[in-house]
C-alpha positions as CSV (number, residue, x, y, z in Angstrom):
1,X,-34.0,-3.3,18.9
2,X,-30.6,-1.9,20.3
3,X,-27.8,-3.4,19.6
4,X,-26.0,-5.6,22.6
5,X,-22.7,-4.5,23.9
6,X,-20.4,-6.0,21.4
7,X,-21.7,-3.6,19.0
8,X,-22.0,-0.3,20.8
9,X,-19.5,1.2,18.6
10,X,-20.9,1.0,15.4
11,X,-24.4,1.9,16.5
12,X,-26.1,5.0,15.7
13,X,-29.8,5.9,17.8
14,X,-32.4,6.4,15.0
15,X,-30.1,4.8,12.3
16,X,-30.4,1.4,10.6
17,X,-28.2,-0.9,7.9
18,X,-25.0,-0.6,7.7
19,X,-22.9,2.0,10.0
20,X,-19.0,0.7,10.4
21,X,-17.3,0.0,7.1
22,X,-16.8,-3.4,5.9
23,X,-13.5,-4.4,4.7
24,X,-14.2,-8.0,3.4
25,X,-17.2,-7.2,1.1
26,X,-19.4,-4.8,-0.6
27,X,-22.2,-3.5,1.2
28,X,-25.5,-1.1,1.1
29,X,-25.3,2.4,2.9
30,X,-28.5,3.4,3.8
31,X,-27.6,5.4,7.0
32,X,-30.8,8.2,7.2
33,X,-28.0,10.8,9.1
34,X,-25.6,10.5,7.0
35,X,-24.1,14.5,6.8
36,X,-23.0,14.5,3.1
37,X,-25.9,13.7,0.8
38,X,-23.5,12.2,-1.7
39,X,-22.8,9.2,0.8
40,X,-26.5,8.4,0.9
41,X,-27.7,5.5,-0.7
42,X,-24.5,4.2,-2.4
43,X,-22.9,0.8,-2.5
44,X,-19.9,0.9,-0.6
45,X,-17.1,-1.2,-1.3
46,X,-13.8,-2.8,0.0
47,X,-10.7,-1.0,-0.4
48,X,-8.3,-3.6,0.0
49,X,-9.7,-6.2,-2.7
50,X,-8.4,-6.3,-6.5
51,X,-11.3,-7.6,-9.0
52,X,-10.6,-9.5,-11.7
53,X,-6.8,-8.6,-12.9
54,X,-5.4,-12.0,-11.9
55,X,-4.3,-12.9,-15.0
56,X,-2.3,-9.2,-14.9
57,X,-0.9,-9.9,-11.8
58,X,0.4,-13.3,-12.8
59,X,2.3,-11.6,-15.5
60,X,3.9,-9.2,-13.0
61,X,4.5,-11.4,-10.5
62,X,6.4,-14.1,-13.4
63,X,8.0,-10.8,-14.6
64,X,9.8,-10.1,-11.1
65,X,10.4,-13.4,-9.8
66,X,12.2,-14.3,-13.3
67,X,14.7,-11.3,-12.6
68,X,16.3,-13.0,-10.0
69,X,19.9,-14.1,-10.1
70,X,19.0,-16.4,-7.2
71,X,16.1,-16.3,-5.0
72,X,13.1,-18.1,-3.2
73,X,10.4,-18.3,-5.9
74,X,6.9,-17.6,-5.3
75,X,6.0,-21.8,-4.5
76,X,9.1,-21.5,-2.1
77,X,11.5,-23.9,-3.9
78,X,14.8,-22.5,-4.8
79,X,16.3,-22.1,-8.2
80,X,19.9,-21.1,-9.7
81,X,19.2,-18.6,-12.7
82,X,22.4,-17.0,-14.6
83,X,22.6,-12.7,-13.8
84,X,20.2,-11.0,-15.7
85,X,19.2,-7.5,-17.5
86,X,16.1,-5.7,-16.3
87,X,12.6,-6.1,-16.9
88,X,10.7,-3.4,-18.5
89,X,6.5,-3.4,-18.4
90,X,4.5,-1.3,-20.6
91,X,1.4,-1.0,-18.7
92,X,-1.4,0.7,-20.6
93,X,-5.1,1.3,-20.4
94,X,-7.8,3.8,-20.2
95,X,-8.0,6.8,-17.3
96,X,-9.3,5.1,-14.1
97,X,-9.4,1.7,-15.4
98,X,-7.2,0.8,-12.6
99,X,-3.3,0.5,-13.4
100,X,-2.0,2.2,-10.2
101,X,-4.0,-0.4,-7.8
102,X,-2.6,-3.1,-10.0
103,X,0.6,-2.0,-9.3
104,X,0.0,-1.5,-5.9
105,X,-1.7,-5.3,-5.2
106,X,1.5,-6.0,-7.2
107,X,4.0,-5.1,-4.7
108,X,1.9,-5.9,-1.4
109,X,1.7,-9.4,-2.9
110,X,5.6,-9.7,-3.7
111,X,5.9,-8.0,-0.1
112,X,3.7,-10.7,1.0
113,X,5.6,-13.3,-0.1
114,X,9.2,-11.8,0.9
115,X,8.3,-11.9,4.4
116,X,7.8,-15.7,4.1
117,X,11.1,-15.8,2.6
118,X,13.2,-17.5,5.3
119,X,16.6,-17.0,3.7
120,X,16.0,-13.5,3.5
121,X,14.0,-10.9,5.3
122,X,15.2,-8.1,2.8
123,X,12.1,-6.1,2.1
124,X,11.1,-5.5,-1.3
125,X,12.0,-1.4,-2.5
126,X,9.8,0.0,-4.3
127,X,9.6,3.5,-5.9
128,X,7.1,5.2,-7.7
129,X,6.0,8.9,-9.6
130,X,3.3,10.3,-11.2
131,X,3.1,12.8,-14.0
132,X,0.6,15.4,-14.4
133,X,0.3,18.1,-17.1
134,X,1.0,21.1,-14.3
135,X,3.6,19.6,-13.1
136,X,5.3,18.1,-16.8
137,X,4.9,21.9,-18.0
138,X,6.3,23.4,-14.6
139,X,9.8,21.9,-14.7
140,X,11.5,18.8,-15.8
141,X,11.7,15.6,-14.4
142,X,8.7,16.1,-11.9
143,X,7.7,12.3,-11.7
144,X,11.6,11.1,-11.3
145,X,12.1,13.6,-8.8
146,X,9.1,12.1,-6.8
147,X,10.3,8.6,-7.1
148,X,13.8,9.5,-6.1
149,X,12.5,11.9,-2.9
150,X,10.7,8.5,-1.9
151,X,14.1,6.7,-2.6
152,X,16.1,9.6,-0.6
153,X,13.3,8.9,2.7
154,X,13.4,5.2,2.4
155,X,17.4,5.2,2.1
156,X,18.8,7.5,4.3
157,X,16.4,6.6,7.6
158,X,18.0,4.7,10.0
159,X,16.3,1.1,10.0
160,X,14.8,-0.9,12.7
161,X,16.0,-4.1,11.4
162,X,19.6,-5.7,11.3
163,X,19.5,-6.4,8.2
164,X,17.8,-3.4,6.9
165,X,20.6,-1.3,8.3
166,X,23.4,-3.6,6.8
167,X,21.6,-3.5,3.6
168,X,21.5,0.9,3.8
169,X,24.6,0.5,4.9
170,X,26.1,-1.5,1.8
171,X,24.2,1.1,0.0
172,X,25.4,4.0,1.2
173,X,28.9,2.9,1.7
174,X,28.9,2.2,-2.1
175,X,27.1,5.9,-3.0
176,X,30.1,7.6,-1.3
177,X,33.1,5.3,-2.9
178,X,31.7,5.8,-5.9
179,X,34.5,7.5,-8.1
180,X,31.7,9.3,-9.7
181,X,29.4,10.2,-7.1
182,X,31.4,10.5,-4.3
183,X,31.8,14.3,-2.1
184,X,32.1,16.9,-5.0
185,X,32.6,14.1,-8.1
186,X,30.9,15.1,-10.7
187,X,27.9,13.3,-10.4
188,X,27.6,14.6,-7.2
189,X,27.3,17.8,-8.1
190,X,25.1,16.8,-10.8
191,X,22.1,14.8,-9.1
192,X,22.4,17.5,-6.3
193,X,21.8,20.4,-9.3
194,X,19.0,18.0,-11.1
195,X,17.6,16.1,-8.1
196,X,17.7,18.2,-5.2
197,X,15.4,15.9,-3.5
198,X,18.6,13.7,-3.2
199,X,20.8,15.8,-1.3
200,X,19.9,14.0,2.0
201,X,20.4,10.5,0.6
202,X,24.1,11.8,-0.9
203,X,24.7,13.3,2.9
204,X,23.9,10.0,4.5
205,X,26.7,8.1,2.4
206,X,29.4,10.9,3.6
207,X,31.7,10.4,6.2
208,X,31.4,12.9,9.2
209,X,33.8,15.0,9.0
210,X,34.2,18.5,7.5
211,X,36.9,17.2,4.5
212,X,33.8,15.3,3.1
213,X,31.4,17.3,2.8
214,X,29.5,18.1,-0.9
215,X,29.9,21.6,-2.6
216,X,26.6,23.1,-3.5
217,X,26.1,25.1,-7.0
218,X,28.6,25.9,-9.6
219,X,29.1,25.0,-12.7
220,X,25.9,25.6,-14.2
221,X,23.2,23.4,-15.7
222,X,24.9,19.7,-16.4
223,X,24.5,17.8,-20.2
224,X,21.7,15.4,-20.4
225,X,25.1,12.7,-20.9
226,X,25.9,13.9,-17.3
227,X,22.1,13.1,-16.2
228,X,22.3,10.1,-17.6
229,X,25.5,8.9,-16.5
230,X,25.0,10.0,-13.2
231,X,21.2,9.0,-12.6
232,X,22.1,5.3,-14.0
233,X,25.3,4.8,-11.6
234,X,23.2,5.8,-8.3
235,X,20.2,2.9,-9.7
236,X,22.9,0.4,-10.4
237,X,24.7,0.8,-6.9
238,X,21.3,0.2,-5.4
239,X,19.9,-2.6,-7.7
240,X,23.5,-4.2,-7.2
241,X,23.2,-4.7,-4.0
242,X,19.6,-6.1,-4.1
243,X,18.8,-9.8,-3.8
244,X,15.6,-9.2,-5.5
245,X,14.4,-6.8,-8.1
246,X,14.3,-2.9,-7.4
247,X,10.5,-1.6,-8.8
248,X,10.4,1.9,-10.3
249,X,6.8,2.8,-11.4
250,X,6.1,5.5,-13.6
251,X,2.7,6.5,-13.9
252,X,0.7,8.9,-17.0
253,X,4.3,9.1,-18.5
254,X,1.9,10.3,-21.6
255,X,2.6,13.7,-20.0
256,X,6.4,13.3,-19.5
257,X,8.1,15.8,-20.7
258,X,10.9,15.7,-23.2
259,X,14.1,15.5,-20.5
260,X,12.3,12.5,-18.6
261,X,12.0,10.8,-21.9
262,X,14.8,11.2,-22.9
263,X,16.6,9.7,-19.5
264,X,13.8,7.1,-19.4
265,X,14.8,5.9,-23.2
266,X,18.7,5.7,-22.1
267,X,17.9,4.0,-18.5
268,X,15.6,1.2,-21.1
269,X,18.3,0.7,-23.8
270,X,20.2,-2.3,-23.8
271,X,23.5,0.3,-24.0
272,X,22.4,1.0,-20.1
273,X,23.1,-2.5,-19.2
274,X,20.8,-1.9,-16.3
275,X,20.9,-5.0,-13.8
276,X,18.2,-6.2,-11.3
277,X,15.4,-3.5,-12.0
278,X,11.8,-4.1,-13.1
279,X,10.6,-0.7,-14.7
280,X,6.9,-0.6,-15.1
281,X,5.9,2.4,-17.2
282,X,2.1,3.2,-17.3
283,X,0.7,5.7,-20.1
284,X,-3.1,6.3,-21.1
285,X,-3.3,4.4,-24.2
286,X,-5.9,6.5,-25.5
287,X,-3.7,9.6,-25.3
288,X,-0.8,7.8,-26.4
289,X,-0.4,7.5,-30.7
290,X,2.0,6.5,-33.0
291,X,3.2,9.9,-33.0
292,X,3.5,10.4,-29.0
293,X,7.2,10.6,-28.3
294,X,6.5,7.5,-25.8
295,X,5.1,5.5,-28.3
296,X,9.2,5.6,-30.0
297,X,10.8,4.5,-26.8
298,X,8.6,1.4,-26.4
299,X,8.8,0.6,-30.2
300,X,12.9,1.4,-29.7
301,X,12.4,-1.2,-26.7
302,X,10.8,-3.8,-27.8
303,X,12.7,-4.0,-30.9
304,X,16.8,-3.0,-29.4
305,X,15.2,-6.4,-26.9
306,X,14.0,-8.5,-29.0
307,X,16.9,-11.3,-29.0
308,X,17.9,-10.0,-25.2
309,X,17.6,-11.8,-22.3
310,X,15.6,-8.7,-21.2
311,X,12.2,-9.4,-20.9
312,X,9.8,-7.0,-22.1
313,X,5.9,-7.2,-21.7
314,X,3.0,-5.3,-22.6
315,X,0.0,-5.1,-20.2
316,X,-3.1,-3.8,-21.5
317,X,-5.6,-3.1,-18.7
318,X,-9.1,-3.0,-19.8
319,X,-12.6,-2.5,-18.2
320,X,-14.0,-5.2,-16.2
321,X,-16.3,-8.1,-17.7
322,X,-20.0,-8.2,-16.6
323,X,-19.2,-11.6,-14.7
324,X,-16.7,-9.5,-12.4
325,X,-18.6,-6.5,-12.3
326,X,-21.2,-9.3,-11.1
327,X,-18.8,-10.6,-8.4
328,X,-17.9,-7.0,-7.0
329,X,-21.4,-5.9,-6.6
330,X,-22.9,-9.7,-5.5
């Protein structure tokens, strides 16, 4: 029987089931045209729909709110909490067993909830890289660099929201004063030589005219000190002037080569002092033993933490129960 004129657009002549995808549930495709014989005769299912990691994303969630100096909670009551240090997840679990869509229902939910935030309509940043073992063995720093070319687009657009563009501008307004990243300080030079990615972001927080204007080269290849040093005075100028917790997500960092480590373990020591950043730092725990390099920073971590008022939690992601399995497929 053809279909009536509400559904004209997902019919096809000589097909039956299923044709337009469903975003709500799962569903059978049994379409006989289908081109690609690997389609044909599978269960389709939602893309937008996280099964059975609520428990994982209550911990995140409590994680990130608790990081606030003073802020809207998630029940929309508002609470007075003293400044405090970072929070640092160790998110770990299998190859595919889903720790990047847990991260990303993560932030749409806290995004979700900012926007019914009505003291504030600062949107939630969020920054993220992936390691791979071509890239890791390639050059240095290849996941950072990622997250910090996301950071460089998100920063140095112009906004189409007031407060959006009073919150770049604070940023960038800080960026240039800075007495070490400021036009031709050393850390300009330095981030510009490491992170070339953030040249446009460093350019946005200049003045225009031609006295201000960053030197390229020279010097050679900076210290890892001067990394350091640099990298963690551009995240605290932008955490600092964030009412609510800047994410950084670092994914497979059992491929991170020895540099990013090695920043990583400063930028998660209490001698950082980092302020209003949640690090979550996933790793195949399967790939990941005693003797990984990683496995040191986390035990350094947790231990240099211990009696800190910087939380630090362990997620362990692992495959779904039958009962869920039962759910997603029902």
């Amino acid at each position: 029987m053809p279909p009536n004129d509400s559904c004209d657009d997902h019919y096809v002549a000589g097909a039956h089931g299923t044709v337009a995808e469903q975003t709500d549930e799962a569903y059978y495709d049994d379409r006989s045209d289908a081109d690609d014989d690997m389609e044909k005769g599978r269960i389709k299912f939602p893309q937008n729909k996280l099964y059975g990691r609520d428990r994982e994303l209550e911990t995140l969630r409590n994680i990130f709110y608790q990081g606030l100096s003073s802020e809207e909670t998630q029940d929309g009551s508002v609470v007075e909490m003293p400044e405090q240090a970072s929070r640092v997840v160790f998110l770990s679990g299998y190859s595919g067993v889903g720790k990047s869509a847990l991260v990303k229902e993560f932030v749409k939910q806290v995004q979700a909830q900012q926007k019914m935030n009505k003291s504030s309509s600062e949107s939630v940043l969020h920054f993220s890289g992936k390691y791979s073992e071509q890239s890791s063995a390639a050059a240095p720093f290849s996941a950072i660099s990622d997250l910090f070319s996301q950071m460089t687009h998100a920063l140095s657009r112009k906004k189409s929201d007031k407060e959006g563009n009073e919150l770049q501008s604070k940023i960038l307004n800080d960026i240039g004063s800075s007495g070490l990243l400021a036009a031709n300080a050393d850390g300009d030079r330095v981030l510009r030589g490491t992170f070339p990615v953030l040249a446009a972001l460093l350019d946005a927080s200049r003045p225009n005219d031609s006295n201000n204007k960053s030197e390229e080269g020279g010097g050679g290849a900076p210290s890892m000190n001067a990394v350091k040093e640099s990298v963690h005075e551009l995240l605290s100028i932008i955490s600092g002037q964030l009412k609510r917790p800047l994410i950084l997500f670092l994914d497979d960092l059992q491929w991170a080569d020895a540099p990013s480590l090695d920043l990583l373990s400063f930028l998660l020591s209490t001698d950082a002092q980092m302020k209003n950043v949640m690090f979550i730092c996933a790793y195949r725990s399967n790939e990941v033993g005693q003797d990984h390099p990683f496995a040191s920073i986390m035990d350094n971590v947790k231990e240099s933490m211990k009696d800190d008022v910087q939380l630090v939690e362990t997620v362990d992601l692992f495959s779904l129960s039958q009962d869920v399995i039962t759910q997603f497929i029902a």
